[in-house]
C-alpha positions as a printed NumPy array, in Angstrom:
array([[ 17.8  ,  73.04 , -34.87 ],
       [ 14.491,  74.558, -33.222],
       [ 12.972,  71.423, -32.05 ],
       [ 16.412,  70.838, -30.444],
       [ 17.719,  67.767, -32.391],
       [ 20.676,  67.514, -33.516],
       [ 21.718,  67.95 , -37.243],
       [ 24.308,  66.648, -39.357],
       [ 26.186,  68.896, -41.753],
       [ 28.374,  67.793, -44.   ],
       [ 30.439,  70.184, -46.124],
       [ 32.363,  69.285, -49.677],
       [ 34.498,  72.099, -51.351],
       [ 35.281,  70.744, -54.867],
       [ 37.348,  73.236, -57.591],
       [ 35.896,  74.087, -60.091],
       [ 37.136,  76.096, -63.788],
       [ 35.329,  79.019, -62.46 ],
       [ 36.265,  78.947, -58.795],
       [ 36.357,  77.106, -55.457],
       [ 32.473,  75.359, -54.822],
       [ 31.278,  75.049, -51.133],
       [ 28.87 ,  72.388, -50.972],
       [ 26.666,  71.739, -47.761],
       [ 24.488,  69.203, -46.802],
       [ 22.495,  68.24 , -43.85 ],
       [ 20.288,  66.052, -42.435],
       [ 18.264,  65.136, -38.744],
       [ 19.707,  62.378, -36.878],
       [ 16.51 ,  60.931, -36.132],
       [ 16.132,  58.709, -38.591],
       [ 19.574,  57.335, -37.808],
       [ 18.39 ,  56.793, -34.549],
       [ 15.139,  55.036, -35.708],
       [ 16.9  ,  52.607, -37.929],
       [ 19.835,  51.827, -34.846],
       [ 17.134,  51.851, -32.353],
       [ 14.707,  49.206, -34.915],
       [ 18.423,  46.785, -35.309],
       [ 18.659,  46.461, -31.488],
       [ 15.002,  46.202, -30.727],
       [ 15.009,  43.056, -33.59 ],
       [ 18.563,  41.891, -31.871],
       [ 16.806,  41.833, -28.759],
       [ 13.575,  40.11 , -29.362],
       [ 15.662,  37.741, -31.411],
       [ 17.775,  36.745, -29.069],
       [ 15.18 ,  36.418, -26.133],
       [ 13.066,  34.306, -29.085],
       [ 16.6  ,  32.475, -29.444],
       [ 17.027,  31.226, -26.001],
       [ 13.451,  30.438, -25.173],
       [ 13.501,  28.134, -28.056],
       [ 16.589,  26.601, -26.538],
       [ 15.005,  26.274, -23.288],
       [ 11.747,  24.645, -25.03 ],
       [ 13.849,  22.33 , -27.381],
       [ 15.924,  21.782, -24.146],
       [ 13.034,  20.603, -22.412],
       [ 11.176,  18.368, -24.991],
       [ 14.159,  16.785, -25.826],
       [ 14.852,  15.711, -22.01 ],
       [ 11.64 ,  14.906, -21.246],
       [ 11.618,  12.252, -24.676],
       [ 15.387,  11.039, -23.508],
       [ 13.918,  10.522, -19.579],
       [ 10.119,   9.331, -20.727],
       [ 11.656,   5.699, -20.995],
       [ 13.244,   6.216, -17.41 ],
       [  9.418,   7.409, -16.328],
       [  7.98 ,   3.861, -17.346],
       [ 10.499,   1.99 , -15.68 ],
       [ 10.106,   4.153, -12.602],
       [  6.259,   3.725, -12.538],
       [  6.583,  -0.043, -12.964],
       [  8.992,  -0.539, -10.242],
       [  6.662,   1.468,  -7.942],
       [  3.608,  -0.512,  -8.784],
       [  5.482,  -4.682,  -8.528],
       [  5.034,  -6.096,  -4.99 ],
       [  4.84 , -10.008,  -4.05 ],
       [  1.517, -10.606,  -5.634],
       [  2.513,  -9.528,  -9.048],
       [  5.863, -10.079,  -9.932],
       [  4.804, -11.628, -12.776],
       [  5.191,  -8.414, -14.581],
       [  7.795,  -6.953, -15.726],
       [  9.542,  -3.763, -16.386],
       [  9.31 ,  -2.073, -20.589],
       [ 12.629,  -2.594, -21.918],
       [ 13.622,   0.691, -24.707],
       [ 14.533,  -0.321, -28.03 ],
       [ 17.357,   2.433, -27.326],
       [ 20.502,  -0.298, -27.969],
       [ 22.023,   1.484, -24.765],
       [ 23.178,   1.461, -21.013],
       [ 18.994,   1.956, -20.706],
       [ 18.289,  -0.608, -22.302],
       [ 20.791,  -3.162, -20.544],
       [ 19.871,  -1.852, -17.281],
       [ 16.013,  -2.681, -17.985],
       [ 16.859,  -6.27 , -18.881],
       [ 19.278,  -6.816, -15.71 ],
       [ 16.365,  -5.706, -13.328],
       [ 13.741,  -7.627, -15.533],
       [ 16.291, -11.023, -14.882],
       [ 16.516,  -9.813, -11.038],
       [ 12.73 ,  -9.411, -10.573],
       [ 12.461, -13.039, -12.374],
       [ 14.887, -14.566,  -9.793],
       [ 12.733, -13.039,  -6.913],
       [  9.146, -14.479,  -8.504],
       [ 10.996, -17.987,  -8.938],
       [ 12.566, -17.381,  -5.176],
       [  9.066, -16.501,  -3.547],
       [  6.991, -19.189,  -5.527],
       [  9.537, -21.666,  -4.06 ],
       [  8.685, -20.293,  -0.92 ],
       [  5.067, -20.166,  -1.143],
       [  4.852, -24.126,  -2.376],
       [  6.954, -24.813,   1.002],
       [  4.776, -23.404,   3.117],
       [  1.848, -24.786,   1.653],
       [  3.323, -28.384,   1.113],
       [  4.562, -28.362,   4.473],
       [  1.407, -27.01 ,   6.078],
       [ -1.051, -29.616,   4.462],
       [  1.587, -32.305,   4.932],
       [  1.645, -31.677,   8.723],
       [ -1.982, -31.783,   9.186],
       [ -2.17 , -35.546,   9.559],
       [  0.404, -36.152,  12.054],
       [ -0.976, -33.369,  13.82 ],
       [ -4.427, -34.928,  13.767],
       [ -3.108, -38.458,  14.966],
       [ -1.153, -36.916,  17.881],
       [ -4.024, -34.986,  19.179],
       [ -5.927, -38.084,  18.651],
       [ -3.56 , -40.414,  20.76 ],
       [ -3.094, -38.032,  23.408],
       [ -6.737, -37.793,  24.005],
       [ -6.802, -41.204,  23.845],
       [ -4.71 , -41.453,  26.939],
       [ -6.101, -38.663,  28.64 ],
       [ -9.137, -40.475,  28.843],
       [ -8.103, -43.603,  29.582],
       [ -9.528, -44.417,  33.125],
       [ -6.197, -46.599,  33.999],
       [ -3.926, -43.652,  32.898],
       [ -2.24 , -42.364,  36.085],
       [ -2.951, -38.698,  37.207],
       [  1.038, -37.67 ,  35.927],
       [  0.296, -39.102,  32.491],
       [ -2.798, -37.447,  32.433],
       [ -1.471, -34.428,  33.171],
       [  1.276, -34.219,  30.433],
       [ -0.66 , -35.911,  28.109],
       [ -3.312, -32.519,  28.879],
       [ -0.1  , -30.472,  28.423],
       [  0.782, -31.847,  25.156],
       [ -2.402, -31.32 ,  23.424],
       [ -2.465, -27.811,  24.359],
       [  1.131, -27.453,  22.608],
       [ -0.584, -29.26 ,  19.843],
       [ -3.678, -27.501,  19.461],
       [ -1.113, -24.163,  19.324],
       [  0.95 , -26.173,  16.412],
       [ -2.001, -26.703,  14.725],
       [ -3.258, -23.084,  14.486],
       [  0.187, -22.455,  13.364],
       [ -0.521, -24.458,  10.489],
       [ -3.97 , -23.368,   9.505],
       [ -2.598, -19.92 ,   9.89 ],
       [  0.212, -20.648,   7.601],
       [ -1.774, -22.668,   5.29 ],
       [ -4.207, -19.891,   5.071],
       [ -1.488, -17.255,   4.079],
       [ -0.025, -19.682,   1.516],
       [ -3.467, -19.939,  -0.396],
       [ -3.959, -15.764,  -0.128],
       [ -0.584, -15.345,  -1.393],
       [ -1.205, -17.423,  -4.329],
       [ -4.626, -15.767,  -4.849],
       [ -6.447, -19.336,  -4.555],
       [ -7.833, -18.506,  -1.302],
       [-10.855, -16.606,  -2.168],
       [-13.553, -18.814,  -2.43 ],
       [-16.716, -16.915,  -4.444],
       [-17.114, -12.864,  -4.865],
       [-20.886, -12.14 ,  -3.407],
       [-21.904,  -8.622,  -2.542],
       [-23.016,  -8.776,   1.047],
       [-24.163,  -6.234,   4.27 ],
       [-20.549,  -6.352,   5.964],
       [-22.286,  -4.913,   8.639],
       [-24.764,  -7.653,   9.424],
       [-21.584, -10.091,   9.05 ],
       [-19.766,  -7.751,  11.808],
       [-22.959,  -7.652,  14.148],
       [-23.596, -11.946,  13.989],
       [-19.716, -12.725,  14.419],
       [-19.973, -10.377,  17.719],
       [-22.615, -12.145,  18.953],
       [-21.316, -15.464,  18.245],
       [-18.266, -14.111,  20.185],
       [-20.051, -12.427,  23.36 ],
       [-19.224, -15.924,  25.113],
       [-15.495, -15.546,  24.874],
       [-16.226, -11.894,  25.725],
       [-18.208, -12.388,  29.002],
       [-15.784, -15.418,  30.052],
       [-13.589, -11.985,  31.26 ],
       [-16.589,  -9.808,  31.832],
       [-15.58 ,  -7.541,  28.914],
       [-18.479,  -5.539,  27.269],
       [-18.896,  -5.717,  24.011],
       [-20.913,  -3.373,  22.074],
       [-21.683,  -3.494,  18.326],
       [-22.97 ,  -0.295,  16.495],
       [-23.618,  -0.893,  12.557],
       [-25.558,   0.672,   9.499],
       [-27.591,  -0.976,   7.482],
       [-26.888,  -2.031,   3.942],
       [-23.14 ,  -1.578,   3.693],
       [-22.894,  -3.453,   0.883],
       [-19.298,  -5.038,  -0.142],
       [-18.134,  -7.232,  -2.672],
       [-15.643, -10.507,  -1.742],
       [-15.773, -13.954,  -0.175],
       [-18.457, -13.846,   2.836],
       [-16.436, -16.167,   4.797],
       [-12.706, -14.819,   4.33 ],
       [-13.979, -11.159,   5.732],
       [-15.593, -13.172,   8.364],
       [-12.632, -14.113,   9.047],
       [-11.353, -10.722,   9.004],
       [-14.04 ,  -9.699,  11.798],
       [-13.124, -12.809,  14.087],
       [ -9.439, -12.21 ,  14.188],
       [ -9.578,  -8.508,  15.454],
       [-12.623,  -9.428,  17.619],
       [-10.14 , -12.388,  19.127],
       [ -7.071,  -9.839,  19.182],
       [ -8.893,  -7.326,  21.159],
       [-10.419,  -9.651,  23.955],
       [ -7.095, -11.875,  23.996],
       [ -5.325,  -8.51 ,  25.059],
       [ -8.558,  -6.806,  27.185],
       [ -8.208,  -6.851,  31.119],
       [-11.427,  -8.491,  32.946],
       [-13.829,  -5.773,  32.754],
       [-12.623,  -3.84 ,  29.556],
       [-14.651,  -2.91 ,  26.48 ],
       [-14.917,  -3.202,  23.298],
       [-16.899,  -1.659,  20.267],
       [-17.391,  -2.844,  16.855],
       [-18.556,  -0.413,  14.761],
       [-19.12 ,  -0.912,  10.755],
       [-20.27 ,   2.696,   8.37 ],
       [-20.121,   3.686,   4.759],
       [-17.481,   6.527,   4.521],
       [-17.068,   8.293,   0.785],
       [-17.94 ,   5.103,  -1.067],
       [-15.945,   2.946,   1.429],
       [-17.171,   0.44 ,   4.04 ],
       [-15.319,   0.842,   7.522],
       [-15.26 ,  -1.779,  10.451],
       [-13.777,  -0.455,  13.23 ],
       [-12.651,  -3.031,  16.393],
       [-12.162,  -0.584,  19.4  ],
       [-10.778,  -1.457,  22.999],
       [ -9.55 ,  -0.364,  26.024],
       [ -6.702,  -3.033,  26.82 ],
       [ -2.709,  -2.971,  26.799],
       [ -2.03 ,  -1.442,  23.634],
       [  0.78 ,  -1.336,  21.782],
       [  4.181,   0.479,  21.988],
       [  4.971,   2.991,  19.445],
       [  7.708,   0.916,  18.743],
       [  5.583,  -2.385,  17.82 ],
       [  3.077,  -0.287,  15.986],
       [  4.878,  -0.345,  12.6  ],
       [  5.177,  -4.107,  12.647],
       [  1.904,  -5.596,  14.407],
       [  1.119,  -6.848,  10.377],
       [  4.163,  -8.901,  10.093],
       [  4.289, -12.424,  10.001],
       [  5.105, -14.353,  13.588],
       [  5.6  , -10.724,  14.943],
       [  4.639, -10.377,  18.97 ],
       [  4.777,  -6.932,  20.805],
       [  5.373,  -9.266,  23.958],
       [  6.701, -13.005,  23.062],
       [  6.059, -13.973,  26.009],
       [  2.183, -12.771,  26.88 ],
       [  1.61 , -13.891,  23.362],
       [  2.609, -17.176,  24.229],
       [  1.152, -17.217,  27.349],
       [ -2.257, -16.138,  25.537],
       [ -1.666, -18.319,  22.867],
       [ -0.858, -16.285,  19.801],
       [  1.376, -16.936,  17.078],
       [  1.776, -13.82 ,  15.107],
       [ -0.287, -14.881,  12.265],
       [ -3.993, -13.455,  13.353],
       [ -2.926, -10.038,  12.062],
       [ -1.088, -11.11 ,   8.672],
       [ -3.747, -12.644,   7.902],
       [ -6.539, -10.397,   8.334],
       [ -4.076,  -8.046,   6.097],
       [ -3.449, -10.452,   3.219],
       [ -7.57 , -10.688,   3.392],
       [ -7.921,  -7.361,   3.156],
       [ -5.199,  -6.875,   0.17 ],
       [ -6.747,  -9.559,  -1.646],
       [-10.083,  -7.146,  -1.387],
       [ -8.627,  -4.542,  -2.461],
       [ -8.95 ,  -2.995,   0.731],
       [ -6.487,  -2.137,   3.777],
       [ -6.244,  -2.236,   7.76 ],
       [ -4.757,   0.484,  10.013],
       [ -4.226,   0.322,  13.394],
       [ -3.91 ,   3.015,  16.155],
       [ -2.544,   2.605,  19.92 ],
       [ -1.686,   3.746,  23.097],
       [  0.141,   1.894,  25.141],
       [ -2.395,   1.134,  28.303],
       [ -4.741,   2.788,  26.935],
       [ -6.319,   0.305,  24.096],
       [ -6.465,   0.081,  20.612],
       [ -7.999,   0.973,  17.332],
       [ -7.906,  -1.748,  14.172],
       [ -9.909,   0.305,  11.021],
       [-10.315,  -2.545,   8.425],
       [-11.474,   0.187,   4.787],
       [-13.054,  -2.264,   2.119],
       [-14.507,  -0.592,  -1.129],
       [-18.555,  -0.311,  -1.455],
       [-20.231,  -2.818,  -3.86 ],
       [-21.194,  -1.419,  -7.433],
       [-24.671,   0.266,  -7.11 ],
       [-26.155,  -2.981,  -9.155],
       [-24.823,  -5.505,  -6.497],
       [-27.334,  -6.903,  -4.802],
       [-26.696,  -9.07 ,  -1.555],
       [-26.505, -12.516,  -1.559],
       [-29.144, -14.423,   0.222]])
């Protein structure tokens, strides 16, 4: 053709009574090619429709099968000591799911009844060795200051009320982490300044603090204002205060410092002492834990200062970090959340 398609000719030759009849016919193969070219455009598209809605359905249906899988995941992530009362969703699905929900839900049951047993041990025990540890201090003082007690007795009766005065920290420790654990040790929410509560503990401490010439400096803000029991984060403040001058050479320092940081309260205890071995680091929280057993001893700790001021904290719904050097001092950051704009301070 001119335009320089192609054409398609077809030619018939039929008989006919008066003669042979030569019939032509032809025709562009464009539209042929149109129509062929409109099938495998539509195959095409189909198919590329076809397997993205196999992908999609793919998809939706995995993520409905595994969304049962998701709840059980989140729910294991969030149980820990204090609340495994709770217990994993079991799916109505009648299958391996479903039986492996209810074996973990028994398992997690086992493990509240195991660490409730344990938690009424320690706190039966601890109150039920407070008396005996009150008449033995009281008898050995009794000798002590007897005036016919000879010097020897005197001196091991002196001997054996410092081993009891240890044993009985022990105890208050222990009796003190019993009662967090079981959430009954927090006396009466109040919003308060922490930092006024950080500044009048230091001061109270400055004694025990100038006993080994150790500076201590206290640097606060005004009206960081917490929520929680006045006297537990007291508590909180002492420990870390008696940590840092327990394990500060004669002559140290050590800085409190207490700010509001994006909507949280910060007390930070700062010194200059031993430190801590990279090592210890990870485990200076745990219960009867001591970097070295035998300063610790020597200095009169038990491993329980630290637990505690972390099971305080927890119960706040705050957390303590610590960071060290080994000679070269430490850093305890104790992050509480700021009271509700409409707390006011207690008086």
């Amino acid at each position: 053709m001119p335009d320089g398609k192609a054409l398609f000719v077809v030619i018939v030759r039929k008989s006919s009574p008066g003669g042979q009849v030569v019939i032509e016919e032809g025709f562009s193969e464009g539209p042929i090619k149109a129509t062929l070219h409109g099938w495998l455009t539509a195959l095409v598209l189909g198919l590329v429709l076809l397997i993205l809605g196999a992908v999609l359905g793919g998809f939706l249906l995995v993520q409905r099968a595994l969304k049962p899988v998701d709840q059980i995941i989140g729910s294991a992530e969030r149980l820990s000591s204090r609340n495994l009362s709770e217990r994993l969703p079991v799916p109505g699905t009648g299958d391996e799911l479903e039986r492996l929900s209810i074996a973990l839900n028994n398992m997690i049951r086992r493990l509240e009844d195991a660490f409730q047993q344990t938690r009424r041990f320690l706190a039966d025990a601890s109150h039920e060795l407070r008396t005996p540890l009150t008449m033995m201090r009281a008898e050995l003082e009794a000798i002590r200051d007897k005036k016919s007690t000879p010097a020897d007795v005197r001196e091991v009766a002196e001997s054996g009320l410092e081993e009891v005065e240890r044993l009985r920290k022990i105890v208050e420790g222990l009796f003190a982490l019993s009662r967090l654990d079981a959430g009954e040790a927090l006396e009466r929410f109040v919003a308060f300044d922490l930092g006024e509560v950080a500044a009048s503990t230091a001061e109270q401490m400055c004694l025990l603090a100038q006993d080994k010439e150790i500076s201590l400096e206290c640097a606060v803000e005004e009206k960081v204002i917490v929520e929680g029991d006045r006297a537990r984060l007291k508590q909180v403040t002492v420990n870390l205060l008696d940590n840092a001058i327990k394990y500060t050479a004669h002559g140290g320092r050590i800085n409190v410092r207490v700010a509001a940081r994006d909507h949280t309260a910060v007390l930070e205890v700062v010194d200059n002492g031993i430190g801590i071995s990279p090592e210890a680091v990870p485990h200076v929280f745990e219960r009867f834990f001591r970097a070295d057993k035998a300063r610790s001893r020597e200095l009169g700790g038990a491993g329980l200062g630290l637990s505690i001021v972390k099971s305080i904290c927890t119960a706040h719904g705050g957390r303590v970090d610590v960071e060290s050097k080994e000679g070269e001092g430490s850093r305890f950051t104790v992050e509480l959340p700021l009271a509700s704009n409409g707390s006011r301070p207690a008086a």
